[in-house]
C-alpha positions in Angstrom: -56.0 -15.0 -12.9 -53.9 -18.0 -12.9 -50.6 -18.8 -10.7 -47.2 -19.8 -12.0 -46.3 -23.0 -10.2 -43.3 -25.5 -11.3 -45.2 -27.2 -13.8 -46.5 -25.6 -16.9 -50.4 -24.5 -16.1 -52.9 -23.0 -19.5 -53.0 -19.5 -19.1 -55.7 -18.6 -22.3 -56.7 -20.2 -25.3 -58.0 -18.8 -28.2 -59.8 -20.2 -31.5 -58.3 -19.5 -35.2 -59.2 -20.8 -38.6 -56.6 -22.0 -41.3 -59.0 -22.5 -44.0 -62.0 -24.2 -42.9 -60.1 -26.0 -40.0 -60.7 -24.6 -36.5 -58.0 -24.2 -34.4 -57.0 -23.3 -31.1 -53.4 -21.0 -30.1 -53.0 -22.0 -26.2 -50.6 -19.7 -23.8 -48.7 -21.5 -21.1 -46.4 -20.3 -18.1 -44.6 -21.8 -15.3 -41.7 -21.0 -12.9 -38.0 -22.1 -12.4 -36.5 -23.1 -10.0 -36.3 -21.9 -6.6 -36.8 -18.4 -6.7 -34.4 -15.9 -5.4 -35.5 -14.1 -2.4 -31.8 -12.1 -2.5 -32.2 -10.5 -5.8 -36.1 -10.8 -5.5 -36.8 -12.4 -8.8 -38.0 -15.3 -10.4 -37.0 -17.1 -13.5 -40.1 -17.7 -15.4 -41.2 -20.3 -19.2 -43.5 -19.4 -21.2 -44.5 -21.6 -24.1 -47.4 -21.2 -26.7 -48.7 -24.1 -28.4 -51.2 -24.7 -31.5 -53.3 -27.6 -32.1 -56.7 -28.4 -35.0 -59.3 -29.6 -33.7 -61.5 -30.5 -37.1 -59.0 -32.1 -39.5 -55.2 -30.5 -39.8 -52.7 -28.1 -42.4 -49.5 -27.7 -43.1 -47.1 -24.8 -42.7 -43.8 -23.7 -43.1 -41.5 -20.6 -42.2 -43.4 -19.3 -39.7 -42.6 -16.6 -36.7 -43.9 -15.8 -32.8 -43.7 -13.3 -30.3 -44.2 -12.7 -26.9 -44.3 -9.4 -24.8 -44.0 -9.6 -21.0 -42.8 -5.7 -19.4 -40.7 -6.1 -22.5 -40.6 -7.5 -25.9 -38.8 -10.7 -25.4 -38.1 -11.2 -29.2 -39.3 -12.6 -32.1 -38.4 -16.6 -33.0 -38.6 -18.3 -36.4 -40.0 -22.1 -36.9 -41.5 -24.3 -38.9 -44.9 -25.9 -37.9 -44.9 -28.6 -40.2 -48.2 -30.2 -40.0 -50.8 -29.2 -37.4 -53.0 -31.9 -36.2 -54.9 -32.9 -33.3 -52.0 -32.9 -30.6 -50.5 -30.1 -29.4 -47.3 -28.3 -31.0 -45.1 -26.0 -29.5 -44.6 -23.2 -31.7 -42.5 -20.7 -29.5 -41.2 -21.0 -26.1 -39.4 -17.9 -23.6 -37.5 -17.8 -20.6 -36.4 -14.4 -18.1 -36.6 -13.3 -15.2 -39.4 -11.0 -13.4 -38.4 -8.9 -10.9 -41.0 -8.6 -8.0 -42.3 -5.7 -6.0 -40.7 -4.8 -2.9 -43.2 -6.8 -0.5 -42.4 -9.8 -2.5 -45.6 -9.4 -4.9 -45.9 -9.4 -8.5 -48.9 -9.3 -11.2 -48.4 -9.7 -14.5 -49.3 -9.2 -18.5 -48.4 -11.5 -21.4 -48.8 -11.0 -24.8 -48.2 -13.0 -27.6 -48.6 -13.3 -31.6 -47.9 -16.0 -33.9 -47.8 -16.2 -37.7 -49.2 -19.6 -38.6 -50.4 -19.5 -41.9 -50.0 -17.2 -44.7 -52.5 -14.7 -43.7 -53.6 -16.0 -40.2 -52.0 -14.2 -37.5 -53.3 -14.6 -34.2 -52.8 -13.2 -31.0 -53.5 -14.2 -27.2 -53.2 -12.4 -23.8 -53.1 -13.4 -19.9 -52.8 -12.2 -16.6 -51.4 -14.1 -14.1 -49.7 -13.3 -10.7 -46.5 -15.6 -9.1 -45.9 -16.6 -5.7 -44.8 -14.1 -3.0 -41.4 -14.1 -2.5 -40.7 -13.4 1.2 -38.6 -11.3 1.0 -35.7 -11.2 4.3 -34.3 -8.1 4.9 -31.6 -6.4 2.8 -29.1 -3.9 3.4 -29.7 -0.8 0.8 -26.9 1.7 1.9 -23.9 1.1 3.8 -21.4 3.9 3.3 -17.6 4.0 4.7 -16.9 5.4 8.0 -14.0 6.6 10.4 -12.3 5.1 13.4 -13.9 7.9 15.3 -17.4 7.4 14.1 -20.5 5.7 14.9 -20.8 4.1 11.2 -24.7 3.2 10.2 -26.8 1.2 7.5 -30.3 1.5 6.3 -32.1 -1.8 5.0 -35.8 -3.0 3.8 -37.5 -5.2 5.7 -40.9 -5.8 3.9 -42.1 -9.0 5.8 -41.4 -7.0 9.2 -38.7 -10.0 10.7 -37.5 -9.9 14.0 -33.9 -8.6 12.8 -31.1 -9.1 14.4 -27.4 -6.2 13.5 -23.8 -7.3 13.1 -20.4 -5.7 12.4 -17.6 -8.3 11.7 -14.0 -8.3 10.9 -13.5 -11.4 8.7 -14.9 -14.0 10.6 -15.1 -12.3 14.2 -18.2 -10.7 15.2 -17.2 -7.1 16.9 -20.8 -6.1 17.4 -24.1 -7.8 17.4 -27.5 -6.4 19.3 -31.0 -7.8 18.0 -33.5 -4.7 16.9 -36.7 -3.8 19.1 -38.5 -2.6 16.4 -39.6 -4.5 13.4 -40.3 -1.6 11.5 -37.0 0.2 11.6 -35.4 0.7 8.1 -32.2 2.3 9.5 -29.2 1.4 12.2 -26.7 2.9 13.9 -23.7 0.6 15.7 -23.2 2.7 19.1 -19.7 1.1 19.2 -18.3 1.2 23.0 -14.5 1.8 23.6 -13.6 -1.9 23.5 -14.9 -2.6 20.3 -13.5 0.4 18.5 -10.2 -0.5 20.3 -10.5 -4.0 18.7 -11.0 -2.0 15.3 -7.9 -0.4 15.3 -6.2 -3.3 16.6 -7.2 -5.6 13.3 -6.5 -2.9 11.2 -2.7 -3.0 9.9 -3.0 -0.4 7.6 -4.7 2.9 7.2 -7.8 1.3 6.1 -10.1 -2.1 7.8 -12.5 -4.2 5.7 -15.5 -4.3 7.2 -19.0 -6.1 7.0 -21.8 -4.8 8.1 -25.2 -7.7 8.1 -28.9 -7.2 8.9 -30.0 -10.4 9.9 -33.5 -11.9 9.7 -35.0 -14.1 12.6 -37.5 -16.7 12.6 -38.0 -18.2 16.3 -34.4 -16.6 17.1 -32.9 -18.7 14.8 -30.8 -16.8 12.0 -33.1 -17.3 8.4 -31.2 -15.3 6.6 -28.2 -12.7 6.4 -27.6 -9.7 4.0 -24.3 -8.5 4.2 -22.1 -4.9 2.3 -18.6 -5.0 2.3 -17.7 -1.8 4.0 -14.5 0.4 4.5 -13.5 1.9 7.5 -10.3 4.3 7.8 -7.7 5.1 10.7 -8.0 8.8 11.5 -5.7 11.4 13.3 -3.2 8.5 13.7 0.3 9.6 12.3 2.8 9.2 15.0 4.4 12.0 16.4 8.0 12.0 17.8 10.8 14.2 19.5 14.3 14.3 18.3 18.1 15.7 19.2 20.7 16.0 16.8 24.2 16.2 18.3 27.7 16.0 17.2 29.5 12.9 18.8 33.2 13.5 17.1 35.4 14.7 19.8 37.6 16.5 18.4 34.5 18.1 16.3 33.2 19.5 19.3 36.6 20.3 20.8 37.7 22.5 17.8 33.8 24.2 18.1 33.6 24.6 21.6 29.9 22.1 21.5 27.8 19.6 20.9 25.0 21.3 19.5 25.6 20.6 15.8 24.6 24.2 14.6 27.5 24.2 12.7 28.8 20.9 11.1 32.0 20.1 10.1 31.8 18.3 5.6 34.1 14.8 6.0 34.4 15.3 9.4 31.4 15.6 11.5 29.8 13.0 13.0 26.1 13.9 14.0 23.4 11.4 15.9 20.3 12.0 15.0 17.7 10.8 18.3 14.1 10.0 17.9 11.1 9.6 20.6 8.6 8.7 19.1 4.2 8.3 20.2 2.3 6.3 18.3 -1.6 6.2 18.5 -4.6 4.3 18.3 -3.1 1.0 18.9 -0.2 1.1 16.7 2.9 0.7 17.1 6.6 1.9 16.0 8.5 0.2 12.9 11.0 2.4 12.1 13.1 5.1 11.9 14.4 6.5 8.9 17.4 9.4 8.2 18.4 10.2 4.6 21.7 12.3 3.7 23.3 12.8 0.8 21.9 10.4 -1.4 22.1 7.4 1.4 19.4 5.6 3.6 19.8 4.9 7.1 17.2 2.9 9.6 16.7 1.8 13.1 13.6 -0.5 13.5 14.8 -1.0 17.6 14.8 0.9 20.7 16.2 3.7 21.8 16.1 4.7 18.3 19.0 6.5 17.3 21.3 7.1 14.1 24.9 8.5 13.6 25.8 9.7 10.3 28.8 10.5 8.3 28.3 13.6 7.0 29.3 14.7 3.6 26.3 17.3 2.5 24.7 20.5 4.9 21.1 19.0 5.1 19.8 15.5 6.1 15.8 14.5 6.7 14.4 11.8 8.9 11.0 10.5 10.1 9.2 7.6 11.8 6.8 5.0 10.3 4.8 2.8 12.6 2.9 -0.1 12.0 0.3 0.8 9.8 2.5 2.4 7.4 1.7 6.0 8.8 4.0 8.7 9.4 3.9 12.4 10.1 5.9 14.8 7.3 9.6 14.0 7.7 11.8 16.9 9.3 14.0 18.3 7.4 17.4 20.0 8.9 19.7 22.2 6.9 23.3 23.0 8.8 25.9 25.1 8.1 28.3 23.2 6.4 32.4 24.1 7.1 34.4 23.2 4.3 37.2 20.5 5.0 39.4 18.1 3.7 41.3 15.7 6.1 44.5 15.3 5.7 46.4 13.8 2.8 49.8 12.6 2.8 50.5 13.1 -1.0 54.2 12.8 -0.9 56.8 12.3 0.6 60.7 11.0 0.7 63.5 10.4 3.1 67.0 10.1 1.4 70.8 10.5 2.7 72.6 13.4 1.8 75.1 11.6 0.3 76.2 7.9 0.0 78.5 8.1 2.9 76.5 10.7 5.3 74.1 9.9 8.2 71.9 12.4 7.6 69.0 12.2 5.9 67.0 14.2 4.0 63.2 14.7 4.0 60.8 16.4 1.4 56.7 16.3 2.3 53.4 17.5 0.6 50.4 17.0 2.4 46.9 18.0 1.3 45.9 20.4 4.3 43.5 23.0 5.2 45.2 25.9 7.2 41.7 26.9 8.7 37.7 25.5 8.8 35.0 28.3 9.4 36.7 30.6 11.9 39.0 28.1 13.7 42.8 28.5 12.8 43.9 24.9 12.9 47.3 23.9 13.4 49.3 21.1 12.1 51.8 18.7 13.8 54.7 16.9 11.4 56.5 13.9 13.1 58.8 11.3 12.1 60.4 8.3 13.6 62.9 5.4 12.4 62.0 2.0 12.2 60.1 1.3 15.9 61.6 4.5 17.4 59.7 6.8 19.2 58.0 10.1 17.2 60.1 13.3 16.5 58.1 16.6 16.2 59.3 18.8 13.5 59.4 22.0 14.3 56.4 24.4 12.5 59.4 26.8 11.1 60.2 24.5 8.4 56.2 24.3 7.3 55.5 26.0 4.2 51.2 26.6 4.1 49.8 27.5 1.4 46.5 28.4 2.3 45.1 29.2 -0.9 46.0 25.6 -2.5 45.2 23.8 0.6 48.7 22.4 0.9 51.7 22.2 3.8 54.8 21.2 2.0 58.8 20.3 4.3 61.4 20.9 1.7 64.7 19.5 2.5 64.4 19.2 6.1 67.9 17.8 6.9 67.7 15.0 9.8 71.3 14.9 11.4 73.1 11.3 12.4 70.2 9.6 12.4 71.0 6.2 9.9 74.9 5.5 9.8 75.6 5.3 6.1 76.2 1.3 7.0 72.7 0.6 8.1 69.2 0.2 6.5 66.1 1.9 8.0 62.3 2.3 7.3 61.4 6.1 8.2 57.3 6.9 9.0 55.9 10.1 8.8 52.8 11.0 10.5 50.6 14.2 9.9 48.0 15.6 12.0 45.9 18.6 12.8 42.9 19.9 15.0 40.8 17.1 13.2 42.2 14.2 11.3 45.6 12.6 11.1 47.4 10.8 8.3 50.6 8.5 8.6 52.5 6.5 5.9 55.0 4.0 6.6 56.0 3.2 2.9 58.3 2.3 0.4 59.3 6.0 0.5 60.4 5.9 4.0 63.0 3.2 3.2 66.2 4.5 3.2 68.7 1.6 2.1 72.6 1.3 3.0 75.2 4.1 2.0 78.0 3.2 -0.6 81.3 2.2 0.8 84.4 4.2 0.3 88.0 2.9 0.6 91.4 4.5 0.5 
């Protein structure tokens, strides 16, 4: 049983007869290349040939085949004439996949049609040179922060073999085996290297590459690697918070801080965070959402005030990875309230020639929020005076509209009917205020008289 080597070598020969002419049908093979000790194949030629050896014929539309494991397909020529040198009538190249220890024996068959009537055949076994084969990884599944990940491999040629996990190009574990006949491996990773883990991994999850490593003399021969996957576990951060109300006069109208009850258009609530993060993360941000608006912090002490306009608002922490636990969501009770509107107002003399003067007022205003009765304060001054209090007696609430209206409210010798002035008027109440200083504060000169 013949060898494949680089160059073509006769595997059989057999004799035919075209007519009285003898002829022979020869079977060659050889290999290509270098052959692949990864993929444990080699890429094999196989060529058959005819030749006469007593005179010569001529043919035309001819076929072969050849069979080796597999058919390997039928081609079409034409020989021509056939004389005393050789002629290649069909040639085939594939690759042949060896046993696992690197062996391989094998069967070739082939058939040509020649001659109208003269089909013949040839056979040959013949073996190829042992591949020797390096170890290979065969499984290598994804593993956990938390786990001892492992990897089982072939090692037909029983190498000295030497384990590695690697992040990129940094070796985080290496030990060489004891035993030359192990097929399996477990990385006992210590606390350092899985520290060094989850510090290179950013996200949730860490590429990974495992190798099994095959030694000759200590020296590294050859390394097959798996890409492998290993995830962060039990890693979301975790935080504390506070949520209290920071407008003072908020908490003065409640009586606290808490933020049980919040105050729509008013309230102004801080929202604390402490956060933990784990596993050598650490934090990015912090997050509140309320009424349709976003709010972050991404520095320490992590805290957020918000306006607040709604009765629920959610928040959360993300750290570095991307992780977070599930946010915390906070519904209030939520005090209806408007703050004051100054919606009208004018200051006018009583008549051309009088010094008093004559204001009307309508303010948007609500007479209570939740159980608190809240009280308003009406003031007005001249140009840079000093404030006047009007006096709640000549306050008309409606409670139901939401409105305080002053009708008529007769200021006496305040703007001699020879003079100009510019009149404010300022509103206020348990929570907000409102002031105007416009054009319908100005009260222009009187009309002169004469006798």
């Amino acid at each position: 049983m013949a060898t494949l080597t680089h160059d073509y070598q006769k595997l059989n020969e057999k004799d035919y007869f075209v007519q009285n002419t003898r002829c022979k049908l020869r079977l060659y093979g050889k290999y290509n290349n270098t052959q692949s000790i990864e993929y444990n194949r080699t890429n094999v030629t196989f060529e058959l040939r005819t030749l006469a050896t007593n005179g010569s014929f001529y043919s035309s539309g001819n076929s072969s085949k050849l069979s080796c494991v597999v058919d390997r397909g039928t081609q079409w020529y034409d020989i021509g004439s056939v004389g005393s040198s050789e002629k290649s009538i069909g040639s085939w190249t594939f690759d042949l996949t060896h046993n696992n220890d690197g062996t391989y024996n094998g069967y070739v068959w082939a058939w040509a049609d020649v001659f109208a009537g003269v089909e013949p055949t040839i056979d040959a076994n013949f073996t190829l040179p042992k591949i020797n084969r390096y170890a290979m990884i065969t499984t290598a599944n994804a593993f956990t922060d938390e786990e001892n990940p492992s990897m089982t491999f072939t090692n037909n040629n029983l190498y000295n073999l030497r384990a590695k996990l690697k992040v990129g190009n940094e070796v985080i574990y290496s030990e060489d085996l004891a035993n030359t006949t192990a097929t399996s491996y477990t990385f006992e990773l210590t606390n350092a290297q899985r520290t060094r883990l989850r510090q290179l991994c950013t996200g949730q999850y860490l590429n990974t590459t495992f190798q099994i490593i095959s030694l000759e003399n200590n020296v590294e021969k050859y390394t097959s690697s798996k890409d492998v996957q290993m995830t962060i576990v039990n890693a979301n951060p975790t935080f504390t918070y506070s949520v209290v109300e920071t407008n003072a006069k908020v908490i003065s109208a409640l009586g606290s801080s808490s933020a049980s009850s919040i105050i729509d258009n008013v309230s102004q609530v801080k929202i604390s965070v402490t956060p933990t993060t784990y596993k050598e993360a650490t934090m990015s941000r912090f997050w509140v959402k309320h009424d349709g608006k976003e709010y972050q912090d991404d520095t320490s002490p992590y805290e957020i005030t918000i306006p607040i306009t709604a009765d629920r608002f959610s928040f959360d922490v993300v750290d570095s990875r991307g992780l977070s636990p599930t946010p915390t969501l906070l519904i209030k009770t939520l005090i209806e309230y408007e703050p004051l509107v100054i919606n009208d107002y004018t200051f006018k003399r009583e008549n051309p020639v009088s010094s008093n003067v004559i204001l009307n007022l309508d303010v948007l205003y609500y007479s209570s929020f939740g159980n608190v009765s809240n009280t308003p304060v009406v003031k007005w001054k001249l140009d840079d005076g000093s404030y006047t209090t009007i006096p709640s007696s000549y306050y008309t609430i409606d409670s139901a509209n939401h409105k305080l209206t002053i009708s008529n409210y007769e200021i006496t010798n305040v703007l001699d009917y020879q003079q100009r002035g510019q009149f404010t008027i300022y509103v206020e109440d348990k929570l907000t205020s409102a002031e105007d200083i416009g054009k319908r504060g100005q009260v222009l000169y009187g009309v002169a008289t004469f006798d």
